[in-house]
N, CA, C and O atoms as a GROMACS GRO file, in nm:
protein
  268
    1UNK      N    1   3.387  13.789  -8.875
    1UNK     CA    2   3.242  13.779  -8.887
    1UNK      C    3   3.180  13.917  -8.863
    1UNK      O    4   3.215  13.985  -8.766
    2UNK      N    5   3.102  13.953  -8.938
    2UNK     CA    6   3.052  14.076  -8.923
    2UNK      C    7   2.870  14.068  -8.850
    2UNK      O    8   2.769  14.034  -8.911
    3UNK      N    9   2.880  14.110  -8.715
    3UNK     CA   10   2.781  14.048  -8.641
    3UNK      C   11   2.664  14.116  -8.672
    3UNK      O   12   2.559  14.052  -8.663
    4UNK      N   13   2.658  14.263  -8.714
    4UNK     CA   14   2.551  14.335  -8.732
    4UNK      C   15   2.500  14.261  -8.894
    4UNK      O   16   2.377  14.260  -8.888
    5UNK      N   17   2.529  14.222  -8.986
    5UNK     CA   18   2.518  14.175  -9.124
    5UNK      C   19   2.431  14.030  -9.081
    5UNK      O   20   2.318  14.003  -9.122
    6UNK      N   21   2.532  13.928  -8.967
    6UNK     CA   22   2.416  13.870  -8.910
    6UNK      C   23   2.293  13.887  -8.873
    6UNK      O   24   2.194  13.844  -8.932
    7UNK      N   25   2.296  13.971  -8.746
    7UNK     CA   26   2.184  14.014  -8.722
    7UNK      C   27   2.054  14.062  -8.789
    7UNK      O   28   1.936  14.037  -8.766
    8UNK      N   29   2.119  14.141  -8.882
    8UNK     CA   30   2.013  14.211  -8.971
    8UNK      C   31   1.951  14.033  -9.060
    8UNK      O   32   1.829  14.015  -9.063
    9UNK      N   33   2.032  13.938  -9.114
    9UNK     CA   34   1.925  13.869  -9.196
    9UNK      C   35   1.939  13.792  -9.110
    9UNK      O   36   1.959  13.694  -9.182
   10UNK      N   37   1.946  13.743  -8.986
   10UNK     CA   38   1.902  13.651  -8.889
   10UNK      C   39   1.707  13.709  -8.852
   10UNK      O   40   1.608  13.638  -8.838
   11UNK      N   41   1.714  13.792  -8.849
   11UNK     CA   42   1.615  13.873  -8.804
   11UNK      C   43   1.493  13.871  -8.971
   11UNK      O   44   1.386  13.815  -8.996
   12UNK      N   45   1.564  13.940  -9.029
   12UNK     CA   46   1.472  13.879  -9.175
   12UNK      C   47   1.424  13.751  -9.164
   12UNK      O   48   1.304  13.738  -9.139
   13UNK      N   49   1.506  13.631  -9.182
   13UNK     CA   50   1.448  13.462  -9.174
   13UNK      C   51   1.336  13.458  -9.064
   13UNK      O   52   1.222  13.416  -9.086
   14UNK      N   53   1.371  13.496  -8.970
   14UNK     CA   54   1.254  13.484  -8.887
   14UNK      C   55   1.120  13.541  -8.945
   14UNK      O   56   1.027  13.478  -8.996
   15UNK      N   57   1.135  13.701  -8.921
   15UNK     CA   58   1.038  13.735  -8.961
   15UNK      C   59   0.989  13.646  -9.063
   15UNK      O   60   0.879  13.601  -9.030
   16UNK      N   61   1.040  13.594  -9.202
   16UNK     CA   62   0.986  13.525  -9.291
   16UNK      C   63   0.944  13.369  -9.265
   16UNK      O   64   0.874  13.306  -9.345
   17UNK      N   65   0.988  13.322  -9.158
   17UNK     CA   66   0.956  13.216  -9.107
   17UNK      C   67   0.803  13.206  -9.023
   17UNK      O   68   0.716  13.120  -9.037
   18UNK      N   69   0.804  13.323  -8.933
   18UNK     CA   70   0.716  13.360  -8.839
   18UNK      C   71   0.579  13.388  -8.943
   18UNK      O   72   0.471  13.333  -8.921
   19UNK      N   73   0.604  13.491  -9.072
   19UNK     CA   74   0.485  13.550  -9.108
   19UNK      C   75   0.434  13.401  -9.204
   19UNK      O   76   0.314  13.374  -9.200
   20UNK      N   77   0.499  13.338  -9.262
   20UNK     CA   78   0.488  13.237  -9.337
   20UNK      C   79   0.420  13.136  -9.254
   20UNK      O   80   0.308  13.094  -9.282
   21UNK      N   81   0.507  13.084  -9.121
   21UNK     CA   82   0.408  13.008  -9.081
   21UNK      C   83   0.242  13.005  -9.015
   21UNK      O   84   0.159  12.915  -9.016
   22UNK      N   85   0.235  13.180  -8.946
   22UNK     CA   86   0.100  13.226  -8.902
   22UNK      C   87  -0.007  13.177  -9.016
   22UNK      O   88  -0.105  13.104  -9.001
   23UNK      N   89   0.060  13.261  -9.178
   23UNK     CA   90  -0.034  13.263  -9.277
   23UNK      C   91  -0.085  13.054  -9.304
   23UNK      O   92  -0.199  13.017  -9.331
   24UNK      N   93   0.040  12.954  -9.285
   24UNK     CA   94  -0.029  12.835  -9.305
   24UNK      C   95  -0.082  12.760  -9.223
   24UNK      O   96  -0.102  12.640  -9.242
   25UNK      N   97  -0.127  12.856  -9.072
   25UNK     CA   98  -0.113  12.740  -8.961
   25UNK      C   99  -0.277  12.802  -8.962
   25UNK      O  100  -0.364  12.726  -8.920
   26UNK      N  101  -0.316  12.933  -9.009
   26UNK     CA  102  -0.423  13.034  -9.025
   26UNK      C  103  -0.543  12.966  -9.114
   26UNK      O  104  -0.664  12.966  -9.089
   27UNK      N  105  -0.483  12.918  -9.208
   27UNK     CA  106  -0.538  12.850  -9.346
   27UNK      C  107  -0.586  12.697  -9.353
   27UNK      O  108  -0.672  12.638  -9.420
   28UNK      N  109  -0.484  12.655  -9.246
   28UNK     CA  110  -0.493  12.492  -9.236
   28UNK      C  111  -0.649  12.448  -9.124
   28UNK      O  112  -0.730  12.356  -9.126
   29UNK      N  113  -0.628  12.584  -9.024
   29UNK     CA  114  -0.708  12.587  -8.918
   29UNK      C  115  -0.895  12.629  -8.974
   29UNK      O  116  -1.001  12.598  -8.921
   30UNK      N  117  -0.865  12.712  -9.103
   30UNK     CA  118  -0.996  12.745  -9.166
   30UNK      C  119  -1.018  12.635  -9.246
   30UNK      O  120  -1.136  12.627  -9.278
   31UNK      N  121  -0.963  12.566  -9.281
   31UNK     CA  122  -0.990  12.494  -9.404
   31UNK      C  123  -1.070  12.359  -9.261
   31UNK      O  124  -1.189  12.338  -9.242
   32UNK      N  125  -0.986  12.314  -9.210
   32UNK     CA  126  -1.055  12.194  -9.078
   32UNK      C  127  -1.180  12.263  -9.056
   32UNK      O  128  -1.281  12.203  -9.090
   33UNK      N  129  -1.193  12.386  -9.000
   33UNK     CA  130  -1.315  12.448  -8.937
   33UNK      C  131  -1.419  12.441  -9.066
   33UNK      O  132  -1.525  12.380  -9.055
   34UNK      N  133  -1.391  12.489  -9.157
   34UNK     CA  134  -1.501  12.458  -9.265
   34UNK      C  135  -1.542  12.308  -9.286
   34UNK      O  136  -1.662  12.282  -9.284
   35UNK      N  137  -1.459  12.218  -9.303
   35UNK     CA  138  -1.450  12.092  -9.341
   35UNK      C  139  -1.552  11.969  -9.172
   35UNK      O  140  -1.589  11.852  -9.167
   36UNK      N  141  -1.554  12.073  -9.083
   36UNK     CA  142  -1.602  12.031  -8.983
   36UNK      C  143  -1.470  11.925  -8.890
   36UNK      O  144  -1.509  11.843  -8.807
   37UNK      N  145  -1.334  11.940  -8.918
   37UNK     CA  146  -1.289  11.836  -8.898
   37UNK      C  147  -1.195  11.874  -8.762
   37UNK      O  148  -1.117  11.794  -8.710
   38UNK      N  149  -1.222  12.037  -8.708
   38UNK     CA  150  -1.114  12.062  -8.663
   38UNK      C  151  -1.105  11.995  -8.500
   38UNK      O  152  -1.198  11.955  -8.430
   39UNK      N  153  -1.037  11.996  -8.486
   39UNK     CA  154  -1.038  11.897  -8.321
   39UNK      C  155  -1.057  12.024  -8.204
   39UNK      O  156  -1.021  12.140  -8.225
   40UNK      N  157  -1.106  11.987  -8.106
   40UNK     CA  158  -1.129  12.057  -8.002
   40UNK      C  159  -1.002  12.014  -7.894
   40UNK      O  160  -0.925  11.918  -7.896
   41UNK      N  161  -1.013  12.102  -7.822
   41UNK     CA  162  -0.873  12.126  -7.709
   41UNK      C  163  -0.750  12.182  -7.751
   41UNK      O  164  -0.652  12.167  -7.678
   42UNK      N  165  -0.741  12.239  -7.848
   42UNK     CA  166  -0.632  12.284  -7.909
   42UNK      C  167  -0.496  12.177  -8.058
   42UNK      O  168  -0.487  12.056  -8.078
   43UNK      N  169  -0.465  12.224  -8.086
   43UNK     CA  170  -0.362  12.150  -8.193
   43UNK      C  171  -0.202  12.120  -8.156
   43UNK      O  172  -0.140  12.226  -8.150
   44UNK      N  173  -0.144  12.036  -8.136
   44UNK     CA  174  -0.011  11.986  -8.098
   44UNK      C  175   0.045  12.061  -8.272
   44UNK      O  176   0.001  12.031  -8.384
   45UNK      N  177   0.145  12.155  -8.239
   45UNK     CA  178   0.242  12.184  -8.304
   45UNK      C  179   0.375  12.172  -8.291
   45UNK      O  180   0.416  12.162  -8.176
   46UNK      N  181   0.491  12.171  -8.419
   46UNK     CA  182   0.634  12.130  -8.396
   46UNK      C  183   0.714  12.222  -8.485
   46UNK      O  184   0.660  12.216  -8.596
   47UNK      N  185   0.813  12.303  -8.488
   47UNK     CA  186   0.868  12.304  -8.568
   47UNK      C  187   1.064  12.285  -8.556
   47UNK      O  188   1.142  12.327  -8.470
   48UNK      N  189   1.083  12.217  -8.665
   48UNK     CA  190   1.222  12.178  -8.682
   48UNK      C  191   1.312  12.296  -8.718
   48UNK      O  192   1.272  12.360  -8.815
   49UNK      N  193   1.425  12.340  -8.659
   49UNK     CA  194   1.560  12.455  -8.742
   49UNK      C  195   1.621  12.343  -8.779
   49UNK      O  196   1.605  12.244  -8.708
   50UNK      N  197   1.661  12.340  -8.837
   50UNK     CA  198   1.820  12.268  -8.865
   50UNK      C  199   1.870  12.402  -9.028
   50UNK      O  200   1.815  12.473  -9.112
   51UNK      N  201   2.081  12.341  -8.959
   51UNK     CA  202   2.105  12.442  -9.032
   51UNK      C  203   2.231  12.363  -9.010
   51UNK      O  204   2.303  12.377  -8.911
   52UNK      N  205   2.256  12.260  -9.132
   52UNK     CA  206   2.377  12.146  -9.164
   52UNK      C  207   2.531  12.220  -9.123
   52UNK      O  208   2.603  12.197  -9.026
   53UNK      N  209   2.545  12.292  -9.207
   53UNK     CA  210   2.650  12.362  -9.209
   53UNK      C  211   2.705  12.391  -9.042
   53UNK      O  212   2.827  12.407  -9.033
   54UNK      N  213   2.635  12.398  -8.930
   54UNK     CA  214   2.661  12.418  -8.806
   54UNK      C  215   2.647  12.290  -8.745
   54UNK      O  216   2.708  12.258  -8.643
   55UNK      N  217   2.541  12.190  -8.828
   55UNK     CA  218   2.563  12.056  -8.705
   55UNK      C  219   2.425  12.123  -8.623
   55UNK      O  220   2.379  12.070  -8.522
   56UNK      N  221   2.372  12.235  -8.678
   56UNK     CA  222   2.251  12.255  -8.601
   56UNK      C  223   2.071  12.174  -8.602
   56UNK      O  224   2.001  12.168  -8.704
   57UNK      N  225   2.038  12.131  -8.495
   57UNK     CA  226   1.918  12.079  -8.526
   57UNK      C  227   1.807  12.125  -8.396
   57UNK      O  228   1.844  12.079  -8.288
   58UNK      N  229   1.713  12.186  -8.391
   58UNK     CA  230   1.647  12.215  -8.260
   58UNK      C  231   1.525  12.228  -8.294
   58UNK      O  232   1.495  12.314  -8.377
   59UNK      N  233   1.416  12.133  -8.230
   59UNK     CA  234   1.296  12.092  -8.244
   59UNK      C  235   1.233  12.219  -8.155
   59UNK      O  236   1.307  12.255  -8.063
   60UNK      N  237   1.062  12.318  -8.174
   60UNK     CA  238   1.018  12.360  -8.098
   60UNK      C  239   0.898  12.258  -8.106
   60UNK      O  240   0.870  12.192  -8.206
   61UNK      N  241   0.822  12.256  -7.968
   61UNK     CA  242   0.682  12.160  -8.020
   61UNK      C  243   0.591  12.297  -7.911
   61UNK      O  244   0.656  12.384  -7.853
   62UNK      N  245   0.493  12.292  -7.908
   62UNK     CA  246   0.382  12.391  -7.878
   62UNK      C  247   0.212  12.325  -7.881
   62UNK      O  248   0.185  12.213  -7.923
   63UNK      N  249   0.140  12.393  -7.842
   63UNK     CA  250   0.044  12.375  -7.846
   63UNK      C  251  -0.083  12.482  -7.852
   63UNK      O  252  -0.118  12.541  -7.749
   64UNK      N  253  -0.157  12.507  -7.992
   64UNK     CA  254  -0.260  12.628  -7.996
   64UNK      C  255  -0.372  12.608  -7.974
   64UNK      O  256  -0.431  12.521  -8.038
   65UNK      N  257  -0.430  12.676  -7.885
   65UNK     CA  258  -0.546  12.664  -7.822
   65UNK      C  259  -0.665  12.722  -7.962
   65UNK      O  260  -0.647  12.808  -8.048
   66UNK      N  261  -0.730  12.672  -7.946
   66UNK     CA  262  -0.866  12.648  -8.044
   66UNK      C  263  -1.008  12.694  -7.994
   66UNK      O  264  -1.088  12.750  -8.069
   67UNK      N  265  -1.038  12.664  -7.853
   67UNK     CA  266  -1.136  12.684  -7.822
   67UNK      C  267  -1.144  12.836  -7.763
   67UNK      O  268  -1.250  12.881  -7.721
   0.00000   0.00000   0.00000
């Protein structure tokens, strides 16, 4: 296994995971705020990895503050 070859696109996915999700969590949050619908106290968030091939599955859940 060549660990640096890992590293390097372990580190890409993220980043592309990370910038991808800011930009829809950014969009979803303007679109409620326009729409008047957005909830106060913050938003319950989750996100799923899974990655079959390993038998991998690991839930994050979070919570973004709004106010």
């Amino acid at each position: 296994m060549n660990e640096e070859k890992l590293n390097i696109s372990l580190r890409k996915f993220l980043k592309q995971v990370g910038v991808t999700s800011q930009r829809e969590i950014e969009k979803a949050v303007r679109d409620a705020a326009e729409q008047g619908s957005l909830p106060s106290g913050g938003l319950a968030v989750s996100v799923r990895l899974e990655c079959p091939a390993l038998g991998l599955s690991h839930e994050i859940d979070g919570l973004l503050e709004t106010d």
